[in-house]
N, C-alpha and C positions, 0 to 999 in steps of 0.2 A: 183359432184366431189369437188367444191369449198366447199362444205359445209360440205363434210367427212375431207377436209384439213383442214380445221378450225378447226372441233372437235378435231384432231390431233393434231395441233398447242396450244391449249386451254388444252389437257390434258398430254402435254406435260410440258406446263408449271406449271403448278398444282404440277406437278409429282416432279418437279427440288425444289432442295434446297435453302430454302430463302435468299438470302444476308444479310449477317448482317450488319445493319445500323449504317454509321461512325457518331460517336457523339462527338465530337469536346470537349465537358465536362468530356469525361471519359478515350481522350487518353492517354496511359500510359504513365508516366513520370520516366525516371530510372527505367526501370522494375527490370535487377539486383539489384541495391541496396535497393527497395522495398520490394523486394523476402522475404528480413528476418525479416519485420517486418510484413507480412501477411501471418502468421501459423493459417489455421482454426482455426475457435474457438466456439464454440455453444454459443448462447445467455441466461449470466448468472444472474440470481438474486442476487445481493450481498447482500438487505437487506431492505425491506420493499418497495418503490417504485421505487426503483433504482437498474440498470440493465447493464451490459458490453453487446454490441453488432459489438465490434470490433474483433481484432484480438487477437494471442499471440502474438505478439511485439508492437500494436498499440492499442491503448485504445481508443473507442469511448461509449458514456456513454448514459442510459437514464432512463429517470424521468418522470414515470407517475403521472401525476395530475389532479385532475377534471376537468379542463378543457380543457384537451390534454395533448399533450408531448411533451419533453424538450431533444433535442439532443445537446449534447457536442462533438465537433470537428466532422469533416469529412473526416479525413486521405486522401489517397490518390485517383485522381480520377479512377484509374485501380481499386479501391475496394467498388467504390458505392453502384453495384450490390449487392454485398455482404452485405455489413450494409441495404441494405434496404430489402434484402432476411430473414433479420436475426431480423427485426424490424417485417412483416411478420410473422414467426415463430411464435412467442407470440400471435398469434393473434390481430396483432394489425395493423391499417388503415395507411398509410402514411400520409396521408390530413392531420391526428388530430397532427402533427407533426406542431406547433406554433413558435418555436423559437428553433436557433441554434447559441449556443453560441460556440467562438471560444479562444481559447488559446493562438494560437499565430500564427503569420502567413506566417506562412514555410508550402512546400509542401507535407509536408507528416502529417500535420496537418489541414493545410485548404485549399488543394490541389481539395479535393472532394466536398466543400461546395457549389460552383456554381452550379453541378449537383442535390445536394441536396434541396436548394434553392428552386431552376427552380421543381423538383418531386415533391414537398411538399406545396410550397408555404408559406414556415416559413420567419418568419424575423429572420436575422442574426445580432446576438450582438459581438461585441466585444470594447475592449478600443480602443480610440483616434485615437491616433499610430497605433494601428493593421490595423484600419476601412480602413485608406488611404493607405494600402499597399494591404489591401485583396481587394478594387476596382480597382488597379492597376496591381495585380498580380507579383505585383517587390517589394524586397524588398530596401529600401536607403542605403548610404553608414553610417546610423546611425547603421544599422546593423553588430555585428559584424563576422557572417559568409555571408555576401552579396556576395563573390565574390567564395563561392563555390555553392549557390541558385540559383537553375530552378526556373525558373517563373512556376505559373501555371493560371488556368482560374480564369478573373478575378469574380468578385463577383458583379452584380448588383446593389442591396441595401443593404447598412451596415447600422445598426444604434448603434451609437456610445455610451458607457456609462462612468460614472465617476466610478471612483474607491470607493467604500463602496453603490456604486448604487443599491435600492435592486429591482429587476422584482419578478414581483407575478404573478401565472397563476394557476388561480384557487385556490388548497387547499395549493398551496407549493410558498415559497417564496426563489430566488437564489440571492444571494448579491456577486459581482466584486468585486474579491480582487485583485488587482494590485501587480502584482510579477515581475517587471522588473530585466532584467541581461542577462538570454539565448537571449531574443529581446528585443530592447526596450518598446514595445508593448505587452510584455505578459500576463495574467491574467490568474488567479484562480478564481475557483467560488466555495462556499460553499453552505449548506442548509440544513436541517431535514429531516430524514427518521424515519420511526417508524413501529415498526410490533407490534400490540398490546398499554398495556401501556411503552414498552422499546423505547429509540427514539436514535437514534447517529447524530452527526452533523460530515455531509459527506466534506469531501472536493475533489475537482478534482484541482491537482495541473499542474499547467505548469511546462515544463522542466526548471530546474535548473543549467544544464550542459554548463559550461564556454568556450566553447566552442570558436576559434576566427582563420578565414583566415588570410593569410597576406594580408596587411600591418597592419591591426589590433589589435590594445595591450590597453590591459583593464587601464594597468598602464600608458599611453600617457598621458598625460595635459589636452589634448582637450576634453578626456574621464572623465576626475572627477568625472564628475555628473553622468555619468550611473557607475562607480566603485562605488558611493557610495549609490547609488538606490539599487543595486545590494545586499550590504549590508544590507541594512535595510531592503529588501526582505527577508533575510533570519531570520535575527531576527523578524518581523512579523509574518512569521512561526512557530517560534519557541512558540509565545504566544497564536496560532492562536485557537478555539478551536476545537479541530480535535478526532474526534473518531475511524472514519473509513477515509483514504487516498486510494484515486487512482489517478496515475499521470499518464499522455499524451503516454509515455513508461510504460509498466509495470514493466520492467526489472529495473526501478530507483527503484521500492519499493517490490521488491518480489515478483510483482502480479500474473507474471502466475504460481508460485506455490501457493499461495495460492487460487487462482480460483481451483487448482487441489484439494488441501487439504478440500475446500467448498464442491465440489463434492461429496469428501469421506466420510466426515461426515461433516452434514451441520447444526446440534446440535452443533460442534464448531466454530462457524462463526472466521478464522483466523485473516479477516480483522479488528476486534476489536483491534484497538491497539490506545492507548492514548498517545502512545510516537513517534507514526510513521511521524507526522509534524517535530517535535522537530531533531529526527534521518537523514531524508531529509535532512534539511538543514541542519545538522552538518556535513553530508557527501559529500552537494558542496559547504560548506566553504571549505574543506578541500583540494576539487578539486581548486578552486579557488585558495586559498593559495599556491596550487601547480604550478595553471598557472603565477602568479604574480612572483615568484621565477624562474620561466623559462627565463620569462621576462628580469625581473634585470639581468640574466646568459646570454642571450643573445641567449638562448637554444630553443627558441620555434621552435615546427614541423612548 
């Protein structure tokens, strides 16, 4: 009888639905205000060995190279599953995932990077600045939306680069461009794609968007130095050279239509635009200009 109970006991448990395991690196963070930046999205080729395997509102990016691959940012951590579902897809290994460079480090950018990390085993780049807020999971009051920023999981090991810093991994080289203003700690990264003998030089831009909580005013005193980093970020851009532009949002550079427009016909690769750097930044001087006039007005949200 004990041993019929047992078999009962044993095929009952079989039978029962598994628990799903709380993973501390993937709990949601703002699931509503995440909702809108994580519109499926299939995993695209934009153009020779680089690929979107993010969302339609979040852009996470990758770059095969002979010697593995190169993930850009890790959005948030409710959509790990996902980018690593979608790295998969292409047939491709996690393991050979070597370096994960970050933009900037808000959570809806490097929110998901710990989990990635810890899956993969990649080393994590970013600037300076980034490095010590993506170990801490907080951002400083250098920041200027600090006081509307969820923390998220911290990050293990960062290792930290200079700005024009170039990492080589295998056949592809990605050089740190330092784009401070949305954080102090922001960065771009550029590098070479090529299909055939055609080549463009890719950039993945950090957000641009001037964005600032209170008490926070770009125009303060105590601010100079990042108002005029901020500045020279954008004129950087402007001379940067840039063929193809994807930014951290797609919606700053028309990305998810033109991901749709690739789809349709992929003989007009839309992403070809040699003025799309230039056009960026002309459009968060402008936002900028705008906040600084708020400012002065006394007008800021």
């Amino acid at each position: 009888m004990r041993f019929i109970m047992s078999l009962i006991g044993v095929t009952l448990a079989a039978a029962a639905p598994a628990q799903e395991v709380d993973d501390p690196l993937v709990r949601p963070i703002a699931p509503e205000q995440a909702s809108k930046w994580l519109t499926p999205q299939p995993p695209t080729r934009i153009f020779g060995n680089t690929y979107l395997v993010g969302f339609g509102g979040l852009n996470v990016a990758l770059i095969r190279t002979s010697a593995g691959l190169i993930l850009i940012d890790g959005g948030v951590p409710q959509a790990v599953r996902r980018i690593e579902d979608n790295v998969r897809s292409l047939g491709l290994d996690l393991r050979d995932i070597k370096l994960i460079l970050s933009t900037e480090p808000h959570w809806d950018h490097a929110g998901g990077i710990a989990a990635l990390e810890r899956d993969t085993g990649a080393t994590v780049v970013a600037s300076a600045s980034a490095a010590q807020v993506l170990r801490t999971g907080r951002s400083g009051p250098d920041d200027p939306q600090m006081a509307w920023l969820a923390s998220f999981p911290p990050v293990q090991r960062v290792r930290a680069v200079r700005d024009g810093e170039a990492l080589r991994l295998g056949d592809v080289t990605v050089t740190a461009v330092a784009t401070p203003g949305h954080t102090p700690g922001s960065m771009s990264w550029t590098w070479q794609s090529c299909e055939g003998e055609r080549c463009a030089r890719v950039v993945f831009g950090s957000s641009l968007n001037p964005l600032a909580a209170d008490p926070y005013r770009f125009s303060a005193p105590v601010n100079r130095a990042h108002l005029a980093a901020f500045r020279h970020t954008l004129e950087r851009l402007r001379s940067l050279p840039c063929d193809i532009l994807l930014t951290s949002h797609p919606a700053q550079s028309d990305g998810e239509s033109k991901v749709e427009q690739l789809r349709e016909r992929p003989e007009h690769n839309p992403f070809f635009d040699p003025r799309a750097c230039r056009a960026y930044a002309d459009g968060a001087e402008r936002k900028l200009d705008e906040r600084l006039a708020e400012e002065a007005a006394g007008s800021t949200p």
